[in-house]
N, C-alpha and C positions, 0 to 999 in steps of 0.2 A: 650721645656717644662721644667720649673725647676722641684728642685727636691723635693720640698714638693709635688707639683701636683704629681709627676710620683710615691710619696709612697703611695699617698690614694686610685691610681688607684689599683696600685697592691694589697693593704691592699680590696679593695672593691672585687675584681677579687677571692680572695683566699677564702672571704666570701659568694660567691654565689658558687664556685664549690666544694667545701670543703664537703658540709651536700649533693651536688647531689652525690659525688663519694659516700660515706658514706650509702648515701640511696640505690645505686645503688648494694652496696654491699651487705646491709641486705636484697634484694628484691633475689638475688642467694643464697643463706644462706640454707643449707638443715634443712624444719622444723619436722625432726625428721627421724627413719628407714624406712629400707625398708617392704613392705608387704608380702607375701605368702599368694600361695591361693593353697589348697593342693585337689589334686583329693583323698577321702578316697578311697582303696582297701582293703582287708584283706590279709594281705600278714605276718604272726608272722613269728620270728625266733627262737622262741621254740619249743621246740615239747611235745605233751599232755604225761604224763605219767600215763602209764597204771598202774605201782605200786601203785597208790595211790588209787585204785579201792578194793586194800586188804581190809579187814574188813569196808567195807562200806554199810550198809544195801542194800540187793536186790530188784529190780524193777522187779514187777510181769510182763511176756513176754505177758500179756494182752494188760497193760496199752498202753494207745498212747495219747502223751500229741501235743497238738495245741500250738506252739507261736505266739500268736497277731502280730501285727506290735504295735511295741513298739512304745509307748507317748514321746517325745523328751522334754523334759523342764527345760532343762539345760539353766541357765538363762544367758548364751551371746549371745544366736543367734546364728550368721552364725559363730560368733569368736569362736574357738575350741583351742585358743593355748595362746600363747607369747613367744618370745625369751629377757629374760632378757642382755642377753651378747651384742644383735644387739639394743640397744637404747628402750627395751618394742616394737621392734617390731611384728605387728598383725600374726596372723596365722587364715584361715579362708578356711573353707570347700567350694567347686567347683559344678559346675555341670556336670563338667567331670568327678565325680566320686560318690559315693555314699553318701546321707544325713547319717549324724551318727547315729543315729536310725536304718536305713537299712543294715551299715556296721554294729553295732552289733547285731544283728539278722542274718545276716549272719556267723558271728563268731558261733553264737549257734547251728549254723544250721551241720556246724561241731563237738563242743565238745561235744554235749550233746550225742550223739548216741555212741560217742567213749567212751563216761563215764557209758553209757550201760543204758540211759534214750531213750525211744524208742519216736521218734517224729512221730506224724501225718501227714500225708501228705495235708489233709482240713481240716476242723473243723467238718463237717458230721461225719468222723470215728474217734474224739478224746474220749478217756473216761474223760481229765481232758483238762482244759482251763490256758495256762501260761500269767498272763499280769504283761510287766513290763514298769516304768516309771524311766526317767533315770534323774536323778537331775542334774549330774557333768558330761562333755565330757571333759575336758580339757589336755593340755601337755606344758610345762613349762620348759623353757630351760636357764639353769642358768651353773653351772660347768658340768652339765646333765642334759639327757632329761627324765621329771619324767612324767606322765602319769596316768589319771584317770580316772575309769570308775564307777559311783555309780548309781543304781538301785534302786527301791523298785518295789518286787516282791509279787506276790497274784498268788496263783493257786488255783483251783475251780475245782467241781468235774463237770459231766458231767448236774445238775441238780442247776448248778450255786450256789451252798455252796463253801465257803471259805474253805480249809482244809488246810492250811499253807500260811504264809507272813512273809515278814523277808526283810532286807535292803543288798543287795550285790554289793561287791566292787570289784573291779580289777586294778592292781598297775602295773606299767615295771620301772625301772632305766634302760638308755643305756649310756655310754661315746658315742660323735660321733662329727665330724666337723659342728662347729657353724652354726648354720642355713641353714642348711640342709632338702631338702624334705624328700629325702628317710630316713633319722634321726626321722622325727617326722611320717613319718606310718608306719615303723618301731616298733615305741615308744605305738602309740594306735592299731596297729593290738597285740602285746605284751599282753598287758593289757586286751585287748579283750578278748583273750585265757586265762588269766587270772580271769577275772571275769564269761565264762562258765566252765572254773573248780570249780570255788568259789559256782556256783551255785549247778554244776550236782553233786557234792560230797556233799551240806549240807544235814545231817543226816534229818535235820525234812521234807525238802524237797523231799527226799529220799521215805520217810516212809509215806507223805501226798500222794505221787503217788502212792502209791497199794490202 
């Protein structure tokens, strides 16, 4: 074989395996992070302070408020998070653990009686009706993991009149290792406890339940 033949072989050779290793390589290529999918619990690592109950209008030892199961319409869905730091990777609630609606209603289901708002056990013996609708569930992990919970609340007397409404939020910062489970429920049990104080302390809320 001379040696013009044996360059065009090799020149043809290097042109058909070239673009397959090429393609073979961007077909392994990772097309972005990893996922999480978080069972929600209510697990805070705060603890409620009773101090903040000083000079807070009193709840007639009448009252017994009912909370709805809360409207979820916080508009990503099943996605409740992101970690900035892991590539925008997803964070998305489970059904090994609770819908977020139901984890925070179960947050309430603690502060509110510790903040001296007396909850109903059915709706038969409430004198007032709590519904709330939660716009924001999210948590957001960047240098920390930031945490939100945004409501709009309407409570109603026993005769279905409105006697207070108002928009309430609940916030957590935590430092914690990067994309971490226990980090991010953590971060919305936090906030959760957060926005049933925000709630059982607002003065007009307070004063619509007598």
């Amino acid at each position: 074989m001379n040696r013009a033949r044996l360059s065009l072989l090799v020149s043809l050779w290097v042109s058909v395996l070239v673009p397959v290793v090429v393609s073979g390589l961007h077909g392994c290529a990772s097309s972005g992070g990893d996922t999480m999918v978080l069972g929600l619990a209510y697990q805070p690592t705060t603890q409620i302070d009773l101090n903040r109950l000083q000079g807070a209008p009193p709840i007639s030892a009448a009252t017994r408020v009912w909370v709805n199961p809360i409207a979820d319409l916080h508009p990503e869905g099943t996605q409740i998070g992101i970690s900035k730091e892991e590539d925008n990777s997803p964070v998305y609630f489970g059904a090994n653990g609770l819908p977020p609606a139901d984890f925070v209603r179960t947050a309430l289901m603690y502060v509110l009686p510790a903040y001296a708002v007396p909850v109903a056990p059915d709706p038969a013996s409430a004198t007032h009706v709590l519904e709330l609708r939660m716009t924001r569930f999210w948590t957001q992990e960047e240098s920390t993991y930031q945490a939100t919970i945004v409501a709009t609340a309407v409570l109603a007397d026993r005769a279905g009149t409105v006697v207070w409404q108002g928009e309430i939020g609940g916030l957590s910062k935590r430092w914690g290792k990067t994309f971490e489970n226990e980090m991010y429920m953590k971060a919305f049990s936090d906030a959760a406890l957060d926005f049933g104080q925000n709630l059982a302390l607002n003065p007009g809320f307070r004063t619509a339940a007598n």
